[in-house]
C-alpha positions in Angstrom: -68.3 -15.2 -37.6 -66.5 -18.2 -35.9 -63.6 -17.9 -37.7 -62.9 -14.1 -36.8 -63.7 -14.8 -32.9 -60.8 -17.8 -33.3 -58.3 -15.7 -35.1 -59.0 -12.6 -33.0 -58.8 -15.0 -29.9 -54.8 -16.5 -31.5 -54.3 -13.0 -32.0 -55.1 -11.6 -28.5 -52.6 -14.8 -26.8 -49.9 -13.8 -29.2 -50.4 -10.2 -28.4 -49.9 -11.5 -24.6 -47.1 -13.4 -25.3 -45.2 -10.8 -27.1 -45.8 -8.2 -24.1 -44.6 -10.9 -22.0 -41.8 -11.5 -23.9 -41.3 -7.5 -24.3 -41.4 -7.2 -20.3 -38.8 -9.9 -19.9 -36.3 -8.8 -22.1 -36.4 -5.1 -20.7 -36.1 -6.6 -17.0 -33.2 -8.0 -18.5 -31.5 -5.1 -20.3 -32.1 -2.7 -16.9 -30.2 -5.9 -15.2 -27.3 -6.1 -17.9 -27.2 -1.9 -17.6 -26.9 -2.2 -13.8 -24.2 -5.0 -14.3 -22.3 -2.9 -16.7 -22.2 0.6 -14.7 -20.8 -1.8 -11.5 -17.8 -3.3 -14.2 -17.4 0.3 -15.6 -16.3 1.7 -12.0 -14.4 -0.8 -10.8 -12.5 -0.4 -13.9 -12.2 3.3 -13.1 -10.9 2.3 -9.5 -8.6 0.2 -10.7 -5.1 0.6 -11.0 -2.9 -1.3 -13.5 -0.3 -3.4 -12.2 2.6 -1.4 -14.2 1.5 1.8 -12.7 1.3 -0.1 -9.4 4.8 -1.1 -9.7 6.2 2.3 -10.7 4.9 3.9 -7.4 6.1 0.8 -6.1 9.8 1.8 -7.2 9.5 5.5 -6.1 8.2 4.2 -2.8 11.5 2.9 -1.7 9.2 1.5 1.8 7.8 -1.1 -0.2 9.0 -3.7 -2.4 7.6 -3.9 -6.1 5.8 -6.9 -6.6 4.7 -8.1 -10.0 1.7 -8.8 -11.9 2.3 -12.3 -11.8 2.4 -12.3 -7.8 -0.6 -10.5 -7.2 -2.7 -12.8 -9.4 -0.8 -15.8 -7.7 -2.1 -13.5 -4.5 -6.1 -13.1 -5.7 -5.9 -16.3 -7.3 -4.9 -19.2 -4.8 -1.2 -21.0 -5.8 -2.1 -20.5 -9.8 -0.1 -18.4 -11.4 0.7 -17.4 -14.9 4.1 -19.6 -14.8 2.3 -22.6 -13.1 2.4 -25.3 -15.7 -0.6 -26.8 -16.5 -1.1 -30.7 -18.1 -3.0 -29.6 -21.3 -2.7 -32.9 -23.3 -5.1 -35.7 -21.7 -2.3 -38.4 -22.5 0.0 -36.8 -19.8 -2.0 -37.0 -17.1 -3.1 -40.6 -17.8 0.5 -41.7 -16.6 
């Protein structure tokens, strides 16, 4: 009689556990469906850069600019021509 209150005891805490568990993980999946519907429409408001550039062209008003500006633009003074030290022996000296 022991025994089957012990194992139906470690079964009741696992049971726990799992729900737990169980609770956690769906917490975290509403969280990574939230996360995922805010990427989703900024990607739908987003326009590319090459379709950017086109109306840029028609739009004699404005000058086109290129991809590679408006990153330098969101992205400080790195750009995708900025060179970078990618060998540790160069910047040593």
């Amino acid at each position: 009689m022991f025994l089957r209150k012990t194992v139906f005891i470690s079964f009741s805490q696992e049971s726990e556990s799992v729900i737990d568990s169980n609770n956690s993980l769906e917490t975290e999946i509403a969280a990574l469906k939230a996360q995922k519907e805010q990427l989703e429409t900024m990607l739908k408001q987003h326009t590319p850069c090459n379709i950017r550039n086109t109306k840029n062209i028609v739009d004699e008003n404005r000058s086109p600019e290129s991809c590679s500006s408006e990153a330098a633009k969101s992205n400080g003074s790195i750009s995708p021509t900025t060179p970078t030290n990618t060998n540790p022996i160069d910047s040593i000296a």
